[in-house]
N, C-alpha and C positions, 0 to 999 in steps of 0.2 A: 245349620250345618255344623256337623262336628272337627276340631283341628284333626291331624292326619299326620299319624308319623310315615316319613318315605325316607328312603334310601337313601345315599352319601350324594348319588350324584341325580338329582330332579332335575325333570326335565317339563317344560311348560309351552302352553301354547296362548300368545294373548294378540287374538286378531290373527294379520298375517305372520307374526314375526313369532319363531321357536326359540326356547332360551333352556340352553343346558346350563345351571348353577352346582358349582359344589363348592358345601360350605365346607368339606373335610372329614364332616362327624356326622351318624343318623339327624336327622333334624325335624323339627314342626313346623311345619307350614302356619300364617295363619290362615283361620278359617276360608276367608275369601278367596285366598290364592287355590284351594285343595279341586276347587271344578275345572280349572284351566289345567291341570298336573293331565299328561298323557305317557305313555308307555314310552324309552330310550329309543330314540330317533336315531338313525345312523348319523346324521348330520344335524348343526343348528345354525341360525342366523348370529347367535350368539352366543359365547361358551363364556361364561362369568367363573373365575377360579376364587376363592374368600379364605385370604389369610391374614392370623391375630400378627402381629409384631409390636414390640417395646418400643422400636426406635422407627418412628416414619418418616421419608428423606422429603426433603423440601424441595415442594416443584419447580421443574426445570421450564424454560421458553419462555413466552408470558403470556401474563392474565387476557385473557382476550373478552370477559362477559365473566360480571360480578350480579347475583339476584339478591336482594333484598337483606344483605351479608349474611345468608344461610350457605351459600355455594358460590365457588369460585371457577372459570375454567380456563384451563391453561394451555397452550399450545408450546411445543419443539417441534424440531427437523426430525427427532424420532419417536413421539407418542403423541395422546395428547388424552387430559389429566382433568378430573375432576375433584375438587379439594371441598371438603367438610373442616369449617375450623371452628376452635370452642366457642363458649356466646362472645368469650369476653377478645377473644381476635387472639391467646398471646401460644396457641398452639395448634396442631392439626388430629385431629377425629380420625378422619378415615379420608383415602385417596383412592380413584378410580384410575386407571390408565389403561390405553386401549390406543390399539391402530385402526386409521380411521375407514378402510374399508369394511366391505362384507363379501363373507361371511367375517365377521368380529371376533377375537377372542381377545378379553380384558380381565385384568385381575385388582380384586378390593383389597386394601392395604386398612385395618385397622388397630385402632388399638386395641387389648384383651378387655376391658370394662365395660365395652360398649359388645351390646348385642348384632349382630350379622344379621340374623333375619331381619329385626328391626332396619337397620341401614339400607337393605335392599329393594326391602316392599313399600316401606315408608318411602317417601317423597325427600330428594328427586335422584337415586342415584337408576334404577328399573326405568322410571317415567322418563328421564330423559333420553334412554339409548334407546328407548321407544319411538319418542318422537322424533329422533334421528334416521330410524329406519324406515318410519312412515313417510318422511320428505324425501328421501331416497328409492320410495318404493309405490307412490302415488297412496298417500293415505293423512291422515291428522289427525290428530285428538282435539276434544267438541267438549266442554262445561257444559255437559246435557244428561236428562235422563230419557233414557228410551227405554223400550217395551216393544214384543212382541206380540201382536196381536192380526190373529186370521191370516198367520205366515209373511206379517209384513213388520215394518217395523216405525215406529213412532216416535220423532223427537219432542222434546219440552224441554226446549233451551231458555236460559236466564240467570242472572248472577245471583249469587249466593240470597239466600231469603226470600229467593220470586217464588218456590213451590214445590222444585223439584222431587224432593222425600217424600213433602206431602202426598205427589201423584204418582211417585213408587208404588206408596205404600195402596192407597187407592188400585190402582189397576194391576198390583199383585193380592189382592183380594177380589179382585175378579174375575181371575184365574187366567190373564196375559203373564208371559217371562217377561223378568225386569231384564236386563241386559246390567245398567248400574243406573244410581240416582245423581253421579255425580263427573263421570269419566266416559266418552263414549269413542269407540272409531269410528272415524268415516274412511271409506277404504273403495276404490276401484275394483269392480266384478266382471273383466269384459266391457261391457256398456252399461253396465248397472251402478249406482251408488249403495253400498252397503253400512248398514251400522253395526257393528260389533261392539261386546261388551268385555268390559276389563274389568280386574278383581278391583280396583280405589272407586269405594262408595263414601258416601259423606253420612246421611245421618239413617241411612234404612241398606242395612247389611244382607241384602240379597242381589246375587251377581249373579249372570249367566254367561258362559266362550261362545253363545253362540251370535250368529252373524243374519240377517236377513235385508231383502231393499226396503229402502227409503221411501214409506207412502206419502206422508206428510208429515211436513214440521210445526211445530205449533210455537209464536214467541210468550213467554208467558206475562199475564198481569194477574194483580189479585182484583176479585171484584164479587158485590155481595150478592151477582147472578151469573149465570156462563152465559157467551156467546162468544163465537166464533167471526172473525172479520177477515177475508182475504188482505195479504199484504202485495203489493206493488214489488217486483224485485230491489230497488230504490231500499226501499225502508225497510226492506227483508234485511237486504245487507247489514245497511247502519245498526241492527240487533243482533244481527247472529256474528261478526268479525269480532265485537270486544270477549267473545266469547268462544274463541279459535285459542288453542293453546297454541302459539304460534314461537317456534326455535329461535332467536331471534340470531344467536348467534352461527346460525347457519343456514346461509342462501338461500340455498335448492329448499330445503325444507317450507322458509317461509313462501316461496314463488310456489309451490306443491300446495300448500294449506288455501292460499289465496285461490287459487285455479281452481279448487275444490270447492271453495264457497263461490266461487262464481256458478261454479256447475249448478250447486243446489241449490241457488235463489231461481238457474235459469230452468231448472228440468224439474224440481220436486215442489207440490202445493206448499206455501207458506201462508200460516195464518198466526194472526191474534188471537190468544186463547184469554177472553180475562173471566176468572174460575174463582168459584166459593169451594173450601175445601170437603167439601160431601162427597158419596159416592156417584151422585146424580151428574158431575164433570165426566166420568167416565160415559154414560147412557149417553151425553150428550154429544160425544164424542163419535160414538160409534155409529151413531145414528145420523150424523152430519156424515161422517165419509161413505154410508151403505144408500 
């Protein structure tokens, strides 16, 4: 995929949730981001405004959920504020603020040295008002890669180093859509469970906006033969919850993310997948669900 100059104000679609961003100036999308870009929507779920300033004011209300000191979030009676500060703590990056309904409109406050697109795409200031929408709109983000394949869609969930890329990259050479290797939706269709794909991939940079149900989930193990084991709901759980991006600093979201992993240990096949990384995981695949 090649980057993609668009217009002042992009406009994006990722899963259920539309995001009007404008950084101010023509801009480049990265590559990842340019397949979810759609035509100006009269309305969005969320309108992101991005402006440089010298002097950023120091957040108001309080810190209500600090992550790993990369991000801060901060609640008042009149916003509430995501703070980026430098590594070393003695200053602030860039600030998010936002009223906490929807439809949303919030504005990024950074300093001029730091790049905008970086800040938005990059992790977490996008991914978090993502997963806010998604607990407010029956949906969650999954540490999975999925694929399309024979119009349905396929998880292979597992924490970082279980395989994921690996089987990207595998069953996008056999001519299934990746959806991501690393970010997936799971999202409400009517009665259906749907997985949709978001532009944050990890280590194989092929994404797809689109969305299809949930045939089966696979948890992953490495091993130097494939075979496939049904899992019990029980033990389906205990593998796929550490692997819920789960909002922590907001209720409904996480009561929304849990409901949903109930749903899918209790309606979608879960299995053990422990896989050698060859093409022949894919055959084996295909061949146990036909």
């Amino acid at each position: 995929m090649q980057n993609n100059t668009l217009l002042q104000l992009n406009t994006l679609r990722i899963g259920p949730c539309s995001f009007h961003i404008d950084f101010g100036t023509t801009t480049v999308l990265p590559a990842a981001v340019v397949p979810f870009g759609q035509s100006a929507a009269p309305t969005a779920d969320l309108y992101l405004g991005v402006q440089a300033t010298s002097s950023l004011p120091a957040p108001t209300g309080q810190r209500i959920f600090a992550a790993d000191q990369a991000w801060e979030l901060w609640a008042s009676a009149e916003h509430q504020q995501i703070v980026l500060p430098t590594p070393d703590h003695t200053a602030i990056t860039a600030m998010l603020r936002w009223l906490p309904a929807w439809p949303r409109q919030a504005t990024l406050l950074h300093v001029p040295h730091v790049q905008p697109v970086e800040l938005v795409f990059d992790y977490p200031l996008l991914q978090l008002q993502l997963m806010e929408f998604l607990g407010a709109h029956g949906g969650c983000l999954l540490h999975s890669c999925a694929v399309v394949d024979a119009e349905q869609s396929l998880l292979f969930v597992g924490p970082p180093e279980a395989g994921k890329s690996t089987l990207a990259r595998l069953w996008h050479a056999a001519d299934a859509v990746v959806l991501s290797d690393d970010r997936i939706i799971v999202q409400h269709q009517g009665s259906e469970l749907l997985a949709a794909g978001t532009p944050w991939h990890s280590a194989t940079p092929v994404v797809s906006p689109r969305a299809a149900p949930i045939q089966a989930i696979f948890l992953l193990r490495h091993a130097p033969n494939n075979s496939i084991t049904p899992l019990q709901p029980t033990a389906a759980f205990r593998q796929l919850i550490p692997e819920v991006l789960l909002p922590l600093w907001h209720s409904q979201g996480v009561q929304t993310a849990m409901s949903i992993v109930d749903q899918l240990i209790r309606c979608i096949p879960c299995y053990e997948l422990a896989f050698a990384p060859t093409a022949d995981v894919v055959h084996a695949v295909r061949q146990f669900l036909r």
